[in-house]
C-alpha positions in Angstrom: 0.0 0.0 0.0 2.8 2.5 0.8 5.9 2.1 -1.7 8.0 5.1 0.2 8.5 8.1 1.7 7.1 10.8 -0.8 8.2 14.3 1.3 8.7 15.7 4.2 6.8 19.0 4.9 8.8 21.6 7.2 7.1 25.0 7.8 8.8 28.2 8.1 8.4 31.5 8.3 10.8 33.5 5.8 11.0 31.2 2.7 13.6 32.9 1.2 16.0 32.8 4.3 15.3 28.7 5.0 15.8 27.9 1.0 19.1 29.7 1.8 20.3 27.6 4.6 18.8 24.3 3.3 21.1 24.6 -0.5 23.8 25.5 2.3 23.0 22.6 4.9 22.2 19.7 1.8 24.9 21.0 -0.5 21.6 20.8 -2.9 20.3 23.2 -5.4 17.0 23.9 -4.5 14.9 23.0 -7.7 11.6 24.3 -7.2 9.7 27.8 -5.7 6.2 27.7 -6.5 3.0 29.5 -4.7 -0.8 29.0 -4.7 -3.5 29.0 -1.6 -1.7 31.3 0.7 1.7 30.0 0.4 5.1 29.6 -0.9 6.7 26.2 -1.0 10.7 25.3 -2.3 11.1 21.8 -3.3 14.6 20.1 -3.0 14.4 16.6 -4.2 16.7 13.7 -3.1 16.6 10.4 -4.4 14.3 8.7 -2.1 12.4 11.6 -0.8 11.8 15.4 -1.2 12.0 18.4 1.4 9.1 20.5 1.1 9.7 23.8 2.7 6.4 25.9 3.1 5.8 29.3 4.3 2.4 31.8 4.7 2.2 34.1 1.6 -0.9 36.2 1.3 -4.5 35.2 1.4 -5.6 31.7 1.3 -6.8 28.8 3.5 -3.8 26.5 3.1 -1.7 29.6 4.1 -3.9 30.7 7.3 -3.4 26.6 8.5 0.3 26.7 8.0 0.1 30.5 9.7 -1.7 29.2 12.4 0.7 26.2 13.1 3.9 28.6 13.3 2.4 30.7 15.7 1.0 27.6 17.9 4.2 25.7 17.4 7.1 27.5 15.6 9.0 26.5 12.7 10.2 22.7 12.1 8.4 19.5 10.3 4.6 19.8 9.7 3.9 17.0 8.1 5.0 13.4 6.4 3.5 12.4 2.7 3.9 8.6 2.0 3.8 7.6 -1.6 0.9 4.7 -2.8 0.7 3.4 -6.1 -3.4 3.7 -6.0 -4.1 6.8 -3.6 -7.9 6.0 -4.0 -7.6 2.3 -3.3 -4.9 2.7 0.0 -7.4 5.5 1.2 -10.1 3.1 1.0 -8.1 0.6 3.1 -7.3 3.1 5.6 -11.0 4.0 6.1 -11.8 0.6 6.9 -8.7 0.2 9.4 -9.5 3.1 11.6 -7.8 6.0 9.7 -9.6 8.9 8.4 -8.7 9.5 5.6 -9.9 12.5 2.7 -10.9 12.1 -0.9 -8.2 12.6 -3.0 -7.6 15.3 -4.5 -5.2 17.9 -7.2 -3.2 20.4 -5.8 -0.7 22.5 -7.8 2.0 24.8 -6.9 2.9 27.9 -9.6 6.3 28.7 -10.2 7.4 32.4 -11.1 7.5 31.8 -14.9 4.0 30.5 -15.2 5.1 26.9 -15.0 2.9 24.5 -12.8 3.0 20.9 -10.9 0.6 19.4 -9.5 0.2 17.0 -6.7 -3.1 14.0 -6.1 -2.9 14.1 -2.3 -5.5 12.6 0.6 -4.6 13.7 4.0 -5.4 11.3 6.9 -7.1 12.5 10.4 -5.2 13.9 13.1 -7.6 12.6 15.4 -6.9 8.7 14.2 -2.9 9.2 14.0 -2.0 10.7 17.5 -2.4 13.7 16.2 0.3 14.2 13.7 -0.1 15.0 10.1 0.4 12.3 7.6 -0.9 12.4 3.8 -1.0 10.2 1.3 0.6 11.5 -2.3 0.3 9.5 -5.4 3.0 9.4 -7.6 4.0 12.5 -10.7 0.5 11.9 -13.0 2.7 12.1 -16.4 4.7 9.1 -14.8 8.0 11.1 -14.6 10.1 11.4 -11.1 10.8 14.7 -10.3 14.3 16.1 -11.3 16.9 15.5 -8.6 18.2 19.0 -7.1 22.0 19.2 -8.1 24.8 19.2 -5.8 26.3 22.7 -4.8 29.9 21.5 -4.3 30.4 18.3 -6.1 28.5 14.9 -5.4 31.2 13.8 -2.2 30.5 17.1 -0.3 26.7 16.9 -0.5 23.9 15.3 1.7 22.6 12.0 -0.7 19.2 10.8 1.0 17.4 10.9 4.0 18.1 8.2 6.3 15.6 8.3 9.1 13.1 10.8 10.0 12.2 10.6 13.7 8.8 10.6 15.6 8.2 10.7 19.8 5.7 9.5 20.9 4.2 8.9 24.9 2.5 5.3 23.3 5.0 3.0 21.7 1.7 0.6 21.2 -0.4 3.3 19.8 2.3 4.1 17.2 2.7 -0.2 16.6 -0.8 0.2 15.6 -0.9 3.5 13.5 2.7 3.1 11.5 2.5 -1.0 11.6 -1.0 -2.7 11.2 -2.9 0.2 9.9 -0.6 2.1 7.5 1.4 -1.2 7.1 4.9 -0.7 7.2 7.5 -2.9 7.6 8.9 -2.9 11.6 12.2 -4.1 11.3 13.6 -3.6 15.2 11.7 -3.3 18.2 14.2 -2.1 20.9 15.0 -0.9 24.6 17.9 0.5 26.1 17.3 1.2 30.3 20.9 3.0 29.7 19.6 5.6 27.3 16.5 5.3 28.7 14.1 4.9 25.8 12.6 2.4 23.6 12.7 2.5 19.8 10.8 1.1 17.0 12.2 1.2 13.7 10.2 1.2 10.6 11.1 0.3 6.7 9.4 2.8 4.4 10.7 2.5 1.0 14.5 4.0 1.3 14.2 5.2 4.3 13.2 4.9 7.6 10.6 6.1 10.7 11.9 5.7 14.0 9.2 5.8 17.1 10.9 7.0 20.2 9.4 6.7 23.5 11.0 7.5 26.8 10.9 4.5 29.3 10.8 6.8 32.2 7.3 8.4 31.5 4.0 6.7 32.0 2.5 5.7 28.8 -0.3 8.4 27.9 -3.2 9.1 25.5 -1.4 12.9 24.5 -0.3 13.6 21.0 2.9 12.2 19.3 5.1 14.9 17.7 8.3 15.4 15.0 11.6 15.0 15.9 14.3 15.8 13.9 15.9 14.3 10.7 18.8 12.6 10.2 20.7 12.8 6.7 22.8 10.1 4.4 26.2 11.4 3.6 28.3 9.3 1.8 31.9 11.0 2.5 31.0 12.2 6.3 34.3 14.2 6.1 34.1 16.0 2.9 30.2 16.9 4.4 31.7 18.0 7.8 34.6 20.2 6.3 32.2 21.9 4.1 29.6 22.6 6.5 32.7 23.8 9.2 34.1 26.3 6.6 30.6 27.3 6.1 30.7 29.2 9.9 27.3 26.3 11.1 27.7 24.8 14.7 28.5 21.5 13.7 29.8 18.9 16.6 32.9 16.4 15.9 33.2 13.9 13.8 32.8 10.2 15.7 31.7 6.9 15.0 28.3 6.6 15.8 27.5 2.9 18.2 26.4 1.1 15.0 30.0 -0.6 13.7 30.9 0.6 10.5 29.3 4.2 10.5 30.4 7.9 11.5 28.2 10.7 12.3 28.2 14.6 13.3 25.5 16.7 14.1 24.6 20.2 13.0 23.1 22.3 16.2 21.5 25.2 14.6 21.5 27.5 11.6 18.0 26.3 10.0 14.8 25.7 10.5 14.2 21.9 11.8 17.6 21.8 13.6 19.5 19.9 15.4 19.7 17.5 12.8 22.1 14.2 12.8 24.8 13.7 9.3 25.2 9.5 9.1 27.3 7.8 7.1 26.1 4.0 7.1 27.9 0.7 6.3 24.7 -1.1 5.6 21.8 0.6 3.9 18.5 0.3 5.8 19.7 -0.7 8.9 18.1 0.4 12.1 20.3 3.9 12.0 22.7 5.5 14.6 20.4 7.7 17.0 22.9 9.4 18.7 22.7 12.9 18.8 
């Protein structure tokens, strides 16, 4: 029913400034600014995802939402889009496994010189996913995968995917439900660790990867999940930490992360969405380093 990870939605409030840091944090050439219902939205597409940064601009409904969201709970991810072959059809399902879930529908984003793309989207109920926002996007309607935003500073010195994009949650069984029997991804590792004090739930989704997080010192509790942070693929975790260094960001030491075989840094601030963890893996699609 779901083949991936379509995009990740992150709201901000200057559009101009977080397209900006994002070319500067990726090493990526953002490859799309379009606007239409109240906002602006940038578009930087990696091979198995895209970041979709969206910001208020003018009148509209969709705008006055994402408004409303930065003033109740600042900039940083909105909302996650999964990809499904037959949008109508894994609606359907969803419906009939507890998950509200909208008709779908076209959307279209303008860019400045009149071009336009378009998106079929159904966007599921907060109230039956702990409160998050999740949608569900069907794939380009002409068939053809959205152009890949070109590297800034050669290929080695740029971010390559998204490895993991993380979710907390006060219900690790609630989110077992939601992410595994009812949207029907694959759980790959169910874990605890009394020494970090959490318990973590890994999920496959396409080429990347949705880790629940719960803390194993709070009571379990009906309240809302809510984003984390992402973490980003590098594939020469030097070349990515020099770069970012000589660009002036707050950027911690490089280290091997606890998983043999990988290295990782993290970049404190500077954009919209931060801190955000730079992995290099050994071994695609593993349950990811998660130390931050």
């Amino acid at each position: 029913m779901i083949a991936g990870l379509d995009h990740v939605a992150l709201v901000v409030r200057d559009l101009d400034q977080a397209v900006d840091a994002y070319t500067r944090l990726l090493g990526r050439a953002c490859n799309w600014i379009g606007a239409e219902g109240g906002v602006r939205q940038a578009w930087f597409q990696l091979p198995n995802m895209a970041l979709d940064l969206i910001s208020p601009d003018g009148e509209g409904g969709f705008g006055a939402a994402i408004a409303a969201h930065l003033d109740a709970h600042g900039e940083g991810v909105w909302a996650l889009a999964f990809t499904t072959p037959d949008i109508a059809e894994a609606a359907a399902r969803l419906r009939r496994r507890g998950i509200g879930a909208s008709d779908p529908g076209s959307i279209r984003t303008v860019h400045a010189d009149g071009r336009k793309r378009y998106w079929t989207t159904s966007s599921l109920d907060p109230e039956t996913t702990a409160g998050l926002s999740l949608l569900l996007a069907a794939p380009p309607r002409d068939g053809q995968p959205w152009p890949l935003s070109e590297a800034t500073h050669g290929e080695a010195a740029a971010v390559s995917a998204l490895d993991h994009v993380v979710i907390h949650t006060p219900n690790p069984d609630r989110a077992l439900a939601i992410y595994g029997a009812k949207l029907g991804l694959d759980l790959r590792l169910d874990r605890s660790n009394p020494d970090w004090g959490a318990r973590q739930l890994f999920f496959r989704c396409g080429e990347t990867l949705v880790e629940i997080g719960a803390s194993l010192k709070a009571p379990v509790s009906d309240a809302p999940d809510r984003f984390g942070g992402l973490a980003w693929r590098v594939d020469d975790p030097a070349a990515v930490h020099a770069r970012l260094a000589a660009g002036g960001w707050d950027v911690s030491d490089l280290r091997r992360g606890r998983k043999p075989g990988t290295q990782v840094f993290t970049v404190r601030a500077g954009a919209p969405g931060l801190p955000a963890l730079m992995i290099q893996q050994s071994a695609p699609l593993e349950p990811p380093e998660t130390d931050r």
